[in-house]
N, C-alpha and C positions, 0 to 999 in steps of 0.2 A: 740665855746662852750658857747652859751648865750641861755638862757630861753625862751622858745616858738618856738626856732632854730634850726636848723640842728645841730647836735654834732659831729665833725666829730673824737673824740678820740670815743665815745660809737659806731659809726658805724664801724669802723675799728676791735673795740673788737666783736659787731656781727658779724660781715663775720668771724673773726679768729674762731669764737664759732660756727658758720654754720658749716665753711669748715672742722673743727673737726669732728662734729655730724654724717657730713656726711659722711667721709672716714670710720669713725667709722660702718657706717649702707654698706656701701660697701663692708666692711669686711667680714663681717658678710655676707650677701645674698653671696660673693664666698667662704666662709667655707662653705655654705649649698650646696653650686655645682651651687648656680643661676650666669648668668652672664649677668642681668639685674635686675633691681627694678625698680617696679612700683609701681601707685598710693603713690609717695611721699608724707609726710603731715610735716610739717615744724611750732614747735610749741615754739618761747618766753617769758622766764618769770624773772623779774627781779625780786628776793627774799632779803629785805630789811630787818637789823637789825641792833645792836645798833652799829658795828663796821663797817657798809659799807652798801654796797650792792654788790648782785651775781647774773650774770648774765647766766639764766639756757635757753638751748637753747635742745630741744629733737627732734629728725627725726626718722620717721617712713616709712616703704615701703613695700611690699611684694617681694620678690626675686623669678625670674621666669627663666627659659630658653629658649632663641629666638634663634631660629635655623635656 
């Protein structure tokens, strides 16, 4: 964890924060009946304030059915 370096605690919390968004957006396209998503978009944001920062991670996709 040093400056201008790979981080390996903030990469650990990104994958936890993907693999969330993701299963999240999974969910979601099979309530809808899809049992596929495509054109994934996979979007990072870390929101800083006076107590920390938060790390906002959002996944997007459309939910289709491959037959």
């Amino acid at each position: 964890d040093i400056i201008g370096g790979r981080s390996a605690a903030y990469e650990k919390e990104l994958k936890k924060a993907k693999d969330i968004a993701t299963q999240e957006m999974i969910a979601q396209a099979q309530s809808l009946g899809g049992n596929a998503v495509i054109a994934v978009d996979i979007d990072y944001e870390t929101i800083s304030s006076g107590s920390g920062n938060m790390l906002m991670v959002a996944v997007s996709g459309t939910a289709v059915v491959v037959e």
